[in-house]
N, C-alpha and C positions, 0 to 999 in steps of 0.2 A: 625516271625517278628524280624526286630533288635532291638526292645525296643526305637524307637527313642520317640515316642508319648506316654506320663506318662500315667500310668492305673491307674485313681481312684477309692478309697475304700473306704466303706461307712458300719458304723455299723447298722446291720439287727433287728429290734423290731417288735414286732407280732401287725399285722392287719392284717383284713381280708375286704375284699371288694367284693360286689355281681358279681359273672362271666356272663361277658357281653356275650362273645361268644357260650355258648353251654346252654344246657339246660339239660344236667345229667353230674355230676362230678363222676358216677362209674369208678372204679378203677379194674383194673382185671391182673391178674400175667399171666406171660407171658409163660404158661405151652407151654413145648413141644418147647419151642424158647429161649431154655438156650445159652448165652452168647461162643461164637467159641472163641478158641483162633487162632490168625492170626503170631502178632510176636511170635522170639523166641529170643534164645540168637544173641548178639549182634556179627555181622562180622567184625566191626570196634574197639574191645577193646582193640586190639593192636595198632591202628596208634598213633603215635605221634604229640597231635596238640597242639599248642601255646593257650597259658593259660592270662588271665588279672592278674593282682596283684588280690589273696581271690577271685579268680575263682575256681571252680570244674565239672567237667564232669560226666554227672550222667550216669556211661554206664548201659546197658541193659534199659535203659531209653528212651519206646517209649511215642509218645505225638502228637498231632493236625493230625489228619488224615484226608485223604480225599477217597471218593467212585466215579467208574463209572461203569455204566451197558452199555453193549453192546447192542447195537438199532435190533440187528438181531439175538441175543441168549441173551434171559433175563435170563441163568441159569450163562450165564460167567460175571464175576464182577473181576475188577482191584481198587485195595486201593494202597493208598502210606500215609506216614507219618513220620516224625522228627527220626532219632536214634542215642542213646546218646548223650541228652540235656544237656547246656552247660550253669552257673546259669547267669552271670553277663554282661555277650557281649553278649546273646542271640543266637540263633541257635543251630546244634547241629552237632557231626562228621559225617553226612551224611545222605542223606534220604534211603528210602528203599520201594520197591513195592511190591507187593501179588498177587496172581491170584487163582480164584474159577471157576470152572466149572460146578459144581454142586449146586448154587444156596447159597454157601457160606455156605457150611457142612466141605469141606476140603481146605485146600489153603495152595499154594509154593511160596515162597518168593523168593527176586533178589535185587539185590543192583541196584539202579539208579545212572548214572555216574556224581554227579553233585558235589563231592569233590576229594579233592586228597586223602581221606583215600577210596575211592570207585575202583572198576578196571576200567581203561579205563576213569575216572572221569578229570572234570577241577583243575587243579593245584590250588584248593582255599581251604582254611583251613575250612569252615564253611557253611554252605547251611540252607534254613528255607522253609517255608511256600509253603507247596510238594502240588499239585493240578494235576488232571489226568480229560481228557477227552475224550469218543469216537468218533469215524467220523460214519457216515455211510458206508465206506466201512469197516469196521472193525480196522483200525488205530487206535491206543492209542496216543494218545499225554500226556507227562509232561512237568511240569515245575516249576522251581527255583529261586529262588534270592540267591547268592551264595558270597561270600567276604573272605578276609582276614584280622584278625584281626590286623595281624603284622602292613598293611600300609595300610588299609582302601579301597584296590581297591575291587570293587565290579560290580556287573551282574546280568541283566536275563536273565536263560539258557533255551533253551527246548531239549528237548529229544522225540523219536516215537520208537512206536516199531509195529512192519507188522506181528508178531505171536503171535496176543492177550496180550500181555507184559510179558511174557515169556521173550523174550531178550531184549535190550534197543540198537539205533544206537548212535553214539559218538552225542554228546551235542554240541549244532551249539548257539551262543549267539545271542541273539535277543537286546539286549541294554547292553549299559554299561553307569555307572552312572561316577558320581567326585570319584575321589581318597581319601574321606572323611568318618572316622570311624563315624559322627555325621549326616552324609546327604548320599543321592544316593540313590538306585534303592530298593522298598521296596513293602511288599506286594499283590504280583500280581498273577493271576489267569488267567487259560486257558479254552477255552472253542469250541470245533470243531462244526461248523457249519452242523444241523441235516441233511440237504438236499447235500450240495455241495459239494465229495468227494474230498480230499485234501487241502481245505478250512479249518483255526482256527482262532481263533482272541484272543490275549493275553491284559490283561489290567492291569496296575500299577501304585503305585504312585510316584512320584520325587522327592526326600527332596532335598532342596536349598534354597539358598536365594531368597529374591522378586527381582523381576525385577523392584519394582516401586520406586528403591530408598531409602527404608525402613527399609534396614538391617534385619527384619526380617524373620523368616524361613517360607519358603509355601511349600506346596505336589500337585502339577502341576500331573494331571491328566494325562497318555499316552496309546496310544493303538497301537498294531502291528496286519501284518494279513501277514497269509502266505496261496498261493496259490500250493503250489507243496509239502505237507505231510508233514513240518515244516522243508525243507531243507534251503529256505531263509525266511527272512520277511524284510518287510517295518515296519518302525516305524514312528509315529508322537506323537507331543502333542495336546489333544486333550480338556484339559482344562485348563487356566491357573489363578487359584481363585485371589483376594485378596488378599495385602501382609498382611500375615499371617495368608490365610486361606490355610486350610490342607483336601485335601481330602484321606483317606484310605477307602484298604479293598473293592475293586472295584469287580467288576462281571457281566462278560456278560452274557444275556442270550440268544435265537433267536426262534423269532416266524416261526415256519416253514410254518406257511400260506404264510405268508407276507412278508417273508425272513428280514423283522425288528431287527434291534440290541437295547438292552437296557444295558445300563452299570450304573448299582446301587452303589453306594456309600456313604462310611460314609463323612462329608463334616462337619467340627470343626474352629471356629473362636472367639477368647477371651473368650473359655469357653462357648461357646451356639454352640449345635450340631444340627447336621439336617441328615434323611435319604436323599438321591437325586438321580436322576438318568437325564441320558441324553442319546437319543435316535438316530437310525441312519437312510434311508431309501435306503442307497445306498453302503450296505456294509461296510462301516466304512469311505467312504470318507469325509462327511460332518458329522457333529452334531448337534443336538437343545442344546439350551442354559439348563444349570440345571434348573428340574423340582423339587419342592419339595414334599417328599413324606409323611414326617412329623417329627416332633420335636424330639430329641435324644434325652430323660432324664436319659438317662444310667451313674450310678453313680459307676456302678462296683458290690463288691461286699468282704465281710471279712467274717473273724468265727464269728457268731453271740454272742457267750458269749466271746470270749476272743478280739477282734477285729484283729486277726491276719488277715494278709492278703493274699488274692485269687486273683490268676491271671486268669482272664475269657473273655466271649468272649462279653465285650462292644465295645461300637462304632464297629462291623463288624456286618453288615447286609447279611444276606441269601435271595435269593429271588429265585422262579419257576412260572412257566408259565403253565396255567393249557391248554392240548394239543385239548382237545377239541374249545375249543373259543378263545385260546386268553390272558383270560384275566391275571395278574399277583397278586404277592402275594408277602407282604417282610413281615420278622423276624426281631426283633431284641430284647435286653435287653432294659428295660424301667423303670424307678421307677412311673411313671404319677398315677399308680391306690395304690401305698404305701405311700400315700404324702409326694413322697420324700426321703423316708426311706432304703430301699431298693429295687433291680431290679426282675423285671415277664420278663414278654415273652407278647409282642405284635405284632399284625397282621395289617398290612394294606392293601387295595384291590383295583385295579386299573383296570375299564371293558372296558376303552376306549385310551387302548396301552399307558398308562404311563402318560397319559395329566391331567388325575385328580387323587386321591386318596382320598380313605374313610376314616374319623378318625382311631386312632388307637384303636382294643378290645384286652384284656387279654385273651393269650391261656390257658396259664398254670393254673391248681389246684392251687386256695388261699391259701395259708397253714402259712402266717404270716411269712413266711422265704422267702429267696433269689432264685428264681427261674433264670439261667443262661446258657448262650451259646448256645441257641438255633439253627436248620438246620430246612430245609421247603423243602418237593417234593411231585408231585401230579402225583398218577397213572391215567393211559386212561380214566377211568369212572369220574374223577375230584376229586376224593377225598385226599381231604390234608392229607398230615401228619405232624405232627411238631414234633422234639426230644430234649429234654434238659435235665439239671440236675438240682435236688435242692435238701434240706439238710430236708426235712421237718420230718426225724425220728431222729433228733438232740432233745436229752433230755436236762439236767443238764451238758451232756461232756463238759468239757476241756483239755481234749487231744488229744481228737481224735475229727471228724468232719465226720459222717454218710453220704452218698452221695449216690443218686439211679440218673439214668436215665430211662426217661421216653418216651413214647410216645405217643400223643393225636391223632385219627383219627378225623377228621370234614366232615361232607356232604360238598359235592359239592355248592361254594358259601361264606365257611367257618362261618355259622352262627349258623350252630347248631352242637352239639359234637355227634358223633359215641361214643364212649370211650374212655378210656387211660390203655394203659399197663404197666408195669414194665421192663425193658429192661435187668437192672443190678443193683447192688449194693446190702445192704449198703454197701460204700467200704472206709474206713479213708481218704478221701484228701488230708490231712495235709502230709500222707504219698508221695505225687507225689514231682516232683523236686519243686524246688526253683526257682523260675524267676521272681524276683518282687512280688514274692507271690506264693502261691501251686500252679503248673500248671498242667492243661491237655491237653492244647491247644486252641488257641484264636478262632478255630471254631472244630467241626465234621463233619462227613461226614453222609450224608441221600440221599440216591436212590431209584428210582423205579425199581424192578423185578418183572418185567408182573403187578400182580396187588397188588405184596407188597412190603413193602417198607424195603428197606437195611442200616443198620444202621451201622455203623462200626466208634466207638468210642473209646479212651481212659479209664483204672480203673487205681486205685491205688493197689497197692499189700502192704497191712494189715501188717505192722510190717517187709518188708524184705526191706534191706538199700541196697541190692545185686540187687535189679531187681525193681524198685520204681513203675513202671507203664508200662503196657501191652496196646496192639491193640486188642480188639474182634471184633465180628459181632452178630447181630442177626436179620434174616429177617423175619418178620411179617408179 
């Protein structure tokens, strides 16, 4: 993300509130599903990229990952993610992809062409928010928002690659925004259509001014679709809020019954947030008006004893579609069940294609701390998973800041809890870059392989100033 949309922080104080969603909070270590490492050292520490005034590059600094499993080998998995993050203008010198064959035991990396410090990459100094997705024929699709910080031009790029992402084709631009270090092309995500080979639909949001006279800044909703492997696309807007409402952090997903498009988003207006989503029945040509999915009380999230600040993943909603029926499911950070105090992990559930939504329940373990950044994907048989992080083995520190990820399994329906694992940690947070706060990235990646779920997230590395934060995986 460029950092355009400020991340609020809010100090964390212990309550605990009865867990609506399950009915055992057993806890169980994730034997035998120890944490892979995915990055390594950094192929970009030598480029030269333009710096802000008390700007720094954190190299070997990976951060915000994303996952895809392959629809016709669920042992092959493609990740990409941010490498060496960059504290003050956000983004970082280029992204970078992985490839597993094995069910994500080993994996070879590849540089994605979406910077100039990349081979073969767009002439732009700076790239964010890496997202991959597979086709049915086997296709990778990614994709970027990519800028310079010198003069503010910026882009959404995509990229495919035809030998499982092993290699990348040259980067074909799908939008390009204003010439504006403070507005333009931000946040966007790809997503390949389960049934229609060569078929993807991209969606983003548009910082700009209102059209209604206002002066004020809005985030105009856009979506692209490309029919021939993401050689071209079409673009349009596809929402256009309120002057000065903003929608981020968009995501499509597609019913493969009913070949239905839902494009969920966060949607922000003088400080009162809303999940939302708006739906499609004809490929992306037309839209329903935003549906609301429920209240954003996502206040962020700081070190609870010292109030330092954490950068996490509020306001970005995750949502899946369980493959059985239909029905869907959004994540996000909430403070509703902390009064206020601090963010959990809430679920919402929609059985009749996006037109209603059931209040929002707490996934995550109560633990009186911040529970954060949560992902949401649901294997063949329906069963959810949800991944996050929270700090709940934080004692008396003030130095450091304890950080596990986790994972909740839920029956089919999300009502009642299977258990919860351990995925990772403790790992210092406070150790991760600097970006308006410690970061690991404003989402993670969570996929289905066959009938487990693929996790491949961000740690901090414990005391090293040389390597601040790694990529793993761990499939459960």
């Amino acid at each position: 993300m460029r950092m355009h949309v400020p991340k609020l922080r809010a100090l964390a104080t212990s309550a605990t509130v009865a867990l609506v969603v399950t009915t055992s909070v057993a806890v169980q270590a994730s034997a035998g599903s120890s944490p892979v490492p995915v990055s390594g050292p950094s192929p970009y520490a030598d480029c030269d990229a333009p710096l802000l005034h008390g700007e720094r590059t954190y190299v070997n600094a990976e951060v915000e990952p994303w996952i895809a499993v392959d629809p016709s080998d669920a042992k092959h998995l493609v990740g990409a993610w941010q490498q060496d993050r960059h504290s003050v203008g956000g983004g970082a010198s280029g992204l970078m992809s992985a490839v597993s064959t094995d069910r994500g035991r080993t994996w070879d990396r590849t540089t994605l062409p979406f910077s100039r410090c990349a081979p073969g990459g767009l002439h732009l100094e700076r790239t964010s928010d890496p997202w991959v997705s597979f086709g049915p024929d086997g296709t990778v699709y990614a994709i970027s928002i990519a800028w310079n910080i010198s003069n503010g031009r910026n882009v959404v790029a995509s990229a495919s690659s035809a030998d499982g992402g092993m290699t990348w084709v040259a980067p074909v631009i799908v939008h390009t925004g204003p010439d504006d270090l403070g507005l333009g092309d931000d946040k966007e995500s790809i997503t390949a259509d389960p049934i229609r080979p060569g078929v993807a639909y991209a969606t983003w949001t548009l910082l700009g001014l209102a059209s209604d006279g206002s002066r004020e800044v809005n985030g105009e909703l856009w979506f692209a679709r490309t029919t021939d492997g993401g050689a071209t696309w079409r673009t349009r807007r596809i929402y256009d809020p309120p002057g000065g409402g903003i929608t981020l952090a968009a995501q499509i997903v597609v019913d493969p019954t009913t070949g239905t498009l839902f494009d969920v988003f966060n949607y922000r207006r003088r400080n009162r947030g809303f999940q939302e989503v708006v739906r499609s029945d004809d490929g992306g040509a037309t839209w329903s008006a935003p549906i609301t999915i429920g209240r954003d009380l996502g206040i962020g999230a700081s070190h609870p004893n010292t109030g330092d600040p954490l950068r996490v993943g509020n306001e970005v909603p995750d949502v899946a579609l369980d493959p059985r029926n239909g029905d869907l499911y959004v994540v996000w950070e909430d403070s509703r069940f902390s009064d206020r105090r601090y963010d959990e992990v809430v679920m919402s559930r929609s059985t009749d294609a996006a037109r209603s939504w059931s209040p929002p329940v707490r996934v995550n373990t109560p633990t009186g701390l911040p529970a954060f950044t949560p992902s949401i994907a649901i294997n063949p048989h329906g069963v959810i998973g949800v991944s996050y992080y929270d700090v709940r083995e934080l004692g008396s520190e003030t130095d450091t800041l304890p950080t596990d990820v986790w994972l909740v399994k839920l029956h089919p329906g999300g009502d009642r809890r299977i258990g919860e694992w351990k995925l990772g940690g403790p790992f210092d947070m406070m150790t991760a870059p600097f970006a308006g706060g410690a970061f690991l990235g404003d989402y993670e990646g969570l996929a289905v392989s066959g009938n487990r779920f693929a996790a491949f997230f961000a740690i901090a590395n414990d005391g090293d100033r040389h390597n601040r934060t790694d990529i793993v995986s761990v499939v459960r």
